[in-house]
VOBA-1610 file (N, C-alpha, C; in pm, whole numbers, padded with zeros to 5 digits, always signed):
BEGIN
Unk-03057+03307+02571Unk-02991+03212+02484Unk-02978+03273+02344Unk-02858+03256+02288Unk-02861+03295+02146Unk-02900+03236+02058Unk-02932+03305+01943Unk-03015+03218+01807Unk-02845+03219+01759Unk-02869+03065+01664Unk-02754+03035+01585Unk-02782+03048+01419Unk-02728+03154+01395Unk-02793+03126+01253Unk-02672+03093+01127Unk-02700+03025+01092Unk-02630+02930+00987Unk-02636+02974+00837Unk-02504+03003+00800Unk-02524+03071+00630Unk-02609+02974+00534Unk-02625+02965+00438Unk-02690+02915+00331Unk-02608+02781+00280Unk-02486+02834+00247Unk-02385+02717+00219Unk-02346+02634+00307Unk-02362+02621+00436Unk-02341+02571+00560Unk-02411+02421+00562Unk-02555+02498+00529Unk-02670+02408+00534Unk-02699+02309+00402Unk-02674+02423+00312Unk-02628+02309+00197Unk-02541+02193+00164Unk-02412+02226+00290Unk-02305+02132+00290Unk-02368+02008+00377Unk-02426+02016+00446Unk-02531+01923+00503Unk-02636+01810+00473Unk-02659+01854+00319Unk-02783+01821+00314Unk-02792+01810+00168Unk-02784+01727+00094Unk-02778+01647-00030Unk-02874+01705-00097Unk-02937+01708-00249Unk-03024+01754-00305Unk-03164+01703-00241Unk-03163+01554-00243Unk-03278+01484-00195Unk-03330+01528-00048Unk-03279+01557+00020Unk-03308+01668+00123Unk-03237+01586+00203Unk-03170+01496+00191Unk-03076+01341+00316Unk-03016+01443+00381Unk-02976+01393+00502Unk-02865+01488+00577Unk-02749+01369+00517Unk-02609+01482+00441Unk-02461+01423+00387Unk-02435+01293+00441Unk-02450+01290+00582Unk-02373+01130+00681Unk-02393+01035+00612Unk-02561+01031+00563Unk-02647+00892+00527Unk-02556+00897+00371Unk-02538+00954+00313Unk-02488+00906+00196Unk-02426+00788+00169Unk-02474+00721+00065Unk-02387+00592+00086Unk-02227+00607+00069Unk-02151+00495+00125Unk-01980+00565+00096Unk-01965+00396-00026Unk-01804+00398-00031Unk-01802+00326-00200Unk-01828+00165-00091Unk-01841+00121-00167Unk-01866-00043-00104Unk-01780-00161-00094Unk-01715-00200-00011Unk-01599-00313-00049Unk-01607-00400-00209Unk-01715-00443-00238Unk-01784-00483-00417Unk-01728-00331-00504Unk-01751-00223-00467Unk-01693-00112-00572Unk-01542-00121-00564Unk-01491-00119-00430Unk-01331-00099-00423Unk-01278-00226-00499Unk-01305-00372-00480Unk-01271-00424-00585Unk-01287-00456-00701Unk-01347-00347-00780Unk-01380-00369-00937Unk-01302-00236-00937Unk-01287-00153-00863Unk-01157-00039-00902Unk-01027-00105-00883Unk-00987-00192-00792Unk-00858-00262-00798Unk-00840-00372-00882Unk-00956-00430-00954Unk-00952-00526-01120Unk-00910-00435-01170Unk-00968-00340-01188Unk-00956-00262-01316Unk-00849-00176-01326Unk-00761-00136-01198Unk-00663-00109-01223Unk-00677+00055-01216Unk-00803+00109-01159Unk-00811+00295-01185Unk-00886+00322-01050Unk-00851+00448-01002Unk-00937+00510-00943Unk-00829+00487-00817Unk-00761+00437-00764Unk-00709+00349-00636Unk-00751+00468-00556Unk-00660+00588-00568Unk-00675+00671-00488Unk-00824+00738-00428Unk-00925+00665-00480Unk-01049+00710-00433Unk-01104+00593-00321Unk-01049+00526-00286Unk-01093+00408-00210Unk-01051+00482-00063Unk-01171+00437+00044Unk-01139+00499+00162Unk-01028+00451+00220Unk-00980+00480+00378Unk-00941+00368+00416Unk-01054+00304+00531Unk-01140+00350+00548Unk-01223+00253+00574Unk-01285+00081+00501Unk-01292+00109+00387Unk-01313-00005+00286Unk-01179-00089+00294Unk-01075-00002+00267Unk-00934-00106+00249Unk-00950-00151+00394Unk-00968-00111+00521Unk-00944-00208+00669Unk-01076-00339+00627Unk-01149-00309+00557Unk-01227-00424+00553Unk-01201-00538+00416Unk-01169-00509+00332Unk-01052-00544+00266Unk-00967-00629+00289Unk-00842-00590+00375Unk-00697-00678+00391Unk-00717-00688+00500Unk-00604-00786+00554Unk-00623-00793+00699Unk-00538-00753+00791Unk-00574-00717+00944Unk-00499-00642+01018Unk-00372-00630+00990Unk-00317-00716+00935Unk-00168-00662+00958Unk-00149-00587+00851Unk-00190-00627+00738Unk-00158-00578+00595Unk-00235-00436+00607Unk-00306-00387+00647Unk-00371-00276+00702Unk-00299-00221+00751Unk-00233-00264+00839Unk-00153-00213+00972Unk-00010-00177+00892Unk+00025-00221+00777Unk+00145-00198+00681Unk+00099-00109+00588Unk+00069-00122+00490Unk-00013-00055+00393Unk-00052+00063+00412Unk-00102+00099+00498Unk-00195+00242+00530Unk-00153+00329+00680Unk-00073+00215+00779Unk-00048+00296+00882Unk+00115+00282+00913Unk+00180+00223+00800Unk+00327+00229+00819Unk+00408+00132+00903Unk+00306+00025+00941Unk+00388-00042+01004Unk+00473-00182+00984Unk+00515-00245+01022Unk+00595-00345+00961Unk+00581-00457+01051Unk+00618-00583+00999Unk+00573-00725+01029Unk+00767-00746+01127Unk+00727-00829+01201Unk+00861-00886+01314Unk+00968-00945+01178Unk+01107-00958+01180Unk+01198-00999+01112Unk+01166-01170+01106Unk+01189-01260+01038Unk+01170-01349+00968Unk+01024-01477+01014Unk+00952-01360+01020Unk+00769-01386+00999Unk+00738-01411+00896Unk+00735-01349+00763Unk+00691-01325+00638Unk+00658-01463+00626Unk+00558-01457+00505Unk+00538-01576+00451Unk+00650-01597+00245Unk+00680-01467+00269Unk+00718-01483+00100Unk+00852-01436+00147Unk+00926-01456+00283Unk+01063-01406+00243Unk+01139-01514+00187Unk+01142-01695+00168Unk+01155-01797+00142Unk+01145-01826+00032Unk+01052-01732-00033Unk+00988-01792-00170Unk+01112-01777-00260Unk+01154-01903-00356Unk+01212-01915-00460Unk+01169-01910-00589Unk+01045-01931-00577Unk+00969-01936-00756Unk+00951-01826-00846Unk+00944-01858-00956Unk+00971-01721-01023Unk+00811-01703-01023Unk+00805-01566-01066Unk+00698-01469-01054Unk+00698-01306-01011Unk+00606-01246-01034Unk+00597-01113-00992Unk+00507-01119-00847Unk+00560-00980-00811Unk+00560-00937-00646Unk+00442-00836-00664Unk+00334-00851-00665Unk+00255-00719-00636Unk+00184-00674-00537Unk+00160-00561-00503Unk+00125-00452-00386Unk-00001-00566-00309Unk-00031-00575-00206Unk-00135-00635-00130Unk-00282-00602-00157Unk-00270-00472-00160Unk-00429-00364-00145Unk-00425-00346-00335Unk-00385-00261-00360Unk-00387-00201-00499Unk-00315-00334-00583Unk-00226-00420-00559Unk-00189-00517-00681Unk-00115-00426-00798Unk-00048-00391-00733Unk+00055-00288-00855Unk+00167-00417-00888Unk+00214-00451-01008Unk+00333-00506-00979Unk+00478-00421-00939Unk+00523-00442-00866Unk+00622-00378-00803Unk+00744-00443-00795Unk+00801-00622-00779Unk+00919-00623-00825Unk+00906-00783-00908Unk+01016-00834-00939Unk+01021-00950-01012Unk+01088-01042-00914Unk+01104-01212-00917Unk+01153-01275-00856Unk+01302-01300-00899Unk+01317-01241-00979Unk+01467-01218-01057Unk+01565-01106-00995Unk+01488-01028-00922Unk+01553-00873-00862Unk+01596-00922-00693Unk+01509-01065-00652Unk+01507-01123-00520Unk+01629-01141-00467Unk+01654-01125-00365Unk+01815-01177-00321Unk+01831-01220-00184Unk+01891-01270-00062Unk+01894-01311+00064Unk+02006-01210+00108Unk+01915-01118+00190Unk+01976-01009+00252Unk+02058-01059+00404Unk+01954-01179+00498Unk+01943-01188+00601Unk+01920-01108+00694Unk+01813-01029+00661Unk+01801-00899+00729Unk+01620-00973+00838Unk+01578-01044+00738Unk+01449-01111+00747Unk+01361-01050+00708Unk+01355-00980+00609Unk+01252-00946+00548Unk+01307-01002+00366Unk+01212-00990+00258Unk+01254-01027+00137Unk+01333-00845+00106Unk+01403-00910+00025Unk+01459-00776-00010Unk+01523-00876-00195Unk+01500-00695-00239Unk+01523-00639-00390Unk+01626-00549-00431Unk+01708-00592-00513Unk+01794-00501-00571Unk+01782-00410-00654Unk+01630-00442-00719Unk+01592-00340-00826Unk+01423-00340-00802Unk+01331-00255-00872Unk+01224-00230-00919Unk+01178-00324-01009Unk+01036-00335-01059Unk+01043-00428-01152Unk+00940-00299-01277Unk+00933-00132-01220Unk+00868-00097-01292Unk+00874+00063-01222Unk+00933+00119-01239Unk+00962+00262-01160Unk+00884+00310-01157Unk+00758+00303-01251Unk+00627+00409-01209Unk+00526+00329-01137Unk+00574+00220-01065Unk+00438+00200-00959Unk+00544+00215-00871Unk+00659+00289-00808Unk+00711+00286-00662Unk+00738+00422-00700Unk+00680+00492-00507Unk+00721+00615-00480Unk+00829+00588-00359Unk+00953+00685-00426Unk+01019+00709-00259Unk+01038+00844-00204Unk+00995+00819-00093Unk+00984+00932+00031Unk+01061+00944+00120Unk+01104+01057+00177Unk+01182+01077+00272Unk+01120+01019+00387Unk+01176+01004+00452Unk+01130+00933+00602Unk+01175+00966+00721Unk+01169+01020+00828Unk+01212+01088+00960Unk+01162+00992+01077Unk+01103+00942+01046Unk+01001+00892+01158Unk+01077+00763+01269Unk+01210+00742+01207Unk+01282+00675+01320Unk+01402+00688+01293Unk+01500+00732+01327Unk+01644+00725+01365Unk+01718+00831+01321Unk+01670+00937+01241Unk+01719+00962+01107Unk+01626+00962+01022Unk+01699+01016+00877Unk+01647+01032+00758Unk+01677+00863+00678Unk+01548+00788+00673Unk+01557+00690+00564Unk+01460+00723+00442Unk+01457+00600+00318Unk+01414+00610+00235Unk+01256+00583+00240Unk+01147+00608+00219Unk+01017+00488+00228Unk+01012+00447+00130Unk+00954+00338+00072Unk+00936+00275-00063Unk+00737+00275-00041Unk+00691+00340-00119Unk+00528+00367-00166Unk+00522+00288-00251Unk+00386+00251-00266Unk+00328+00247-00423Unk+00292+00376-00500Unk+00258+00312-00598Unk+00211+00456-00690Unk+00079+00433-00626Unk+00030+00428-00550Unk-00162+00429-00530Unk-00086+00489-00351Unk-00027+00499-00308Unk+00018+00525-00164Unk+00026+00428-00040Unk+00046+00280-00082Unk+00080+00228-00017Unk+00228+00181+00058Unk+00279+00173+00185Unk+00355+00166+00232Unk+00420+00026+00236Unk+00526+00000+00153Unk+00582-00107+00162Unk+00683-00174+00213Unk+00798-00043+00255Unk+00917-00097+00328Unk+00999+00042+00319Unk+01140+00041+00301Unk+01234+00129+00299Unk+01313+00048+00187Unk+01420+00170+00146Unk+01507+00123+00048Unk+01655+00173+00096Unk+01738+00080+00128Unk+01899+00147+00171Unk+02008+00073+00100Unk+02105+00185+00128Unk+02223+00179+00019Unk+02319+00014+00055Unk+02266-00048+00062Unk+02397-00160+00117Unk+02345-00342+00048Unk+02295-00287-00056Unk+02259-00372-00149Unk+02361-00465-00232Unk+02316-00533-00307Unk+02427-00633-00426Unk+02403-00512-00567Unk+02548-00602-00580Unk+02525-00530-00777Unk+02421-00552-00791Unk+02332-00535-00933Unk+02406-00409-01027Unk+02376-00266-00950Unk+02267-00258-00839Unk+02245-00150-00799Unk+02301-00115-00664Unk+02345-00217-00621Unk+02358-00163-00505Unk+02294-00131-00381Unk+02190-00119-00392Unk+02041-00122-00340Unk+01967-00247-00297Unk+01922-00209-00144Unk+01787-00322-00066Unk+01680-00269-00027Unk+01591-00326-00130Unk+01448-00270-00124Unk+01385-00384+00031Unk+01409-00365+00106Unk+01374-00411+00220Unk+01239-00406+00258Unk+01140-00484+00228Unk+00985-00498+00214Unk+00918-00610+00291Unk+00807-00519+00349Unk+00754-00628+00439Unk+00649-00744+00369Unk+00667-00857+00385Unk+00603-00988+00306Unk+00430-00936+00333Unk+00381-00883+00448Unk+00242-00866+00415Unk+00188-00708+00343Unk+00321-00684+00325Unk+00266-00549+00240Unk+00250-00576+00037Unk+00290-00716+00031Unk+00304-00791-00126Unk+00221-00932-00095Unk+00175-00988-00218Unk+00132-01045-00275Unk+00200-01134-00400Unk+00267-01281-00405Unk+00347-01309-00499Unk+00236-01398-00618Unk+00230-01353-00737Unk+00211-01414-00836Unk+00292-01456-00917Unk+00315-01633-00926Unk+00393-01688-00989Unk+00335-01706-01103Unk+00454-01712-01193Unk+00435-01679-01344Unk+00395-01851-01422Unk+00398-01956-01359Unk+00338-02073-01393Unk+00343-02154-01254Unk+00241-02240-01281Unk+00214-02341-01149Unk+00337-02436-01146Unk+00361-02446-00998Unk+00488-02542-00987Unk+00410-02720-01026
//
């Protein structure tokens, strides 16, 4: 049988100062991930283990693994009240209820942004073709964006209702 012998740094990567083996380390705590999402910093350090415990399956299932809710499910594609639209997980604001429009597509859809540096767009391959993805700035997955929009832009930010969160700007 052979001896296995293990470099120095190997074993170090293993094994914490306190002599713990790495595994036991504690990881951040659902209580830490949301005092980084109050506060508005760090997003990108949150596992996705914490965020599945966090939101719930579906919004999980949008958010982090790309997927999208059935056509006129949503709970906010209806919504008329004014207010801002922000991200589910991270709470970025992302559009206004002023940008809202009735696509009939069944999802809510946007003609505009309500803030260009919390949305990333990405190329997208992953079904039919090349579409748009619509991100957050923290990397959450919110929908697609295509050209067949209303004035002034032209543009439908086509977003799934459990990938947002609506905060209305006064109580009805």
């Amino acid at each position: 049988m052979k001896k296995m012998i293990f470099p120095l740094f190997v074993v170090l990567l293993l094994f914490n100062a306190s002599g713990a083996y790495a595994a036991d380390a504690p990881a951040m705590t659902v209580e830490q991930a949301r005092q980084l999402i109050e506060e508005g910093r760090d997003l990108d350090t949150i596992p996705k283990a914490v965020w599945k415990q966090i939101l719930t399956p579906e919004q999980y299932n949008i958010l982090w693994r790309k997927g999208t809710e059935r056509p006129f499910t949503g709970e906010l594609l209806n919504i008329k009240q004014k207010g801002t639209y922000v991200t589910a997980g991270c709470r970025i604001p992302v559009f206004r209820s002023e940008q809202k429009f009735k696509s009939g597509t069944g999802w809510p859809s946007f003609w505009d942004m309500a803030d260009k540096d919390n949305i990333v767009l990405a190329d997208d391959w992953s079904w039919l073709g090349k579409r748009t993805e619509v991100l957050s700035a923290c990397g959450e997955h919110l929908g697609h964006v295509f050209n067949d929009g209303p004035p002034p832009t032209g543009l439908r930010y086509c977003i799934n209702s459990d990938a947002l969160l609506f905060i209305p700007d006064e109580e009805p």
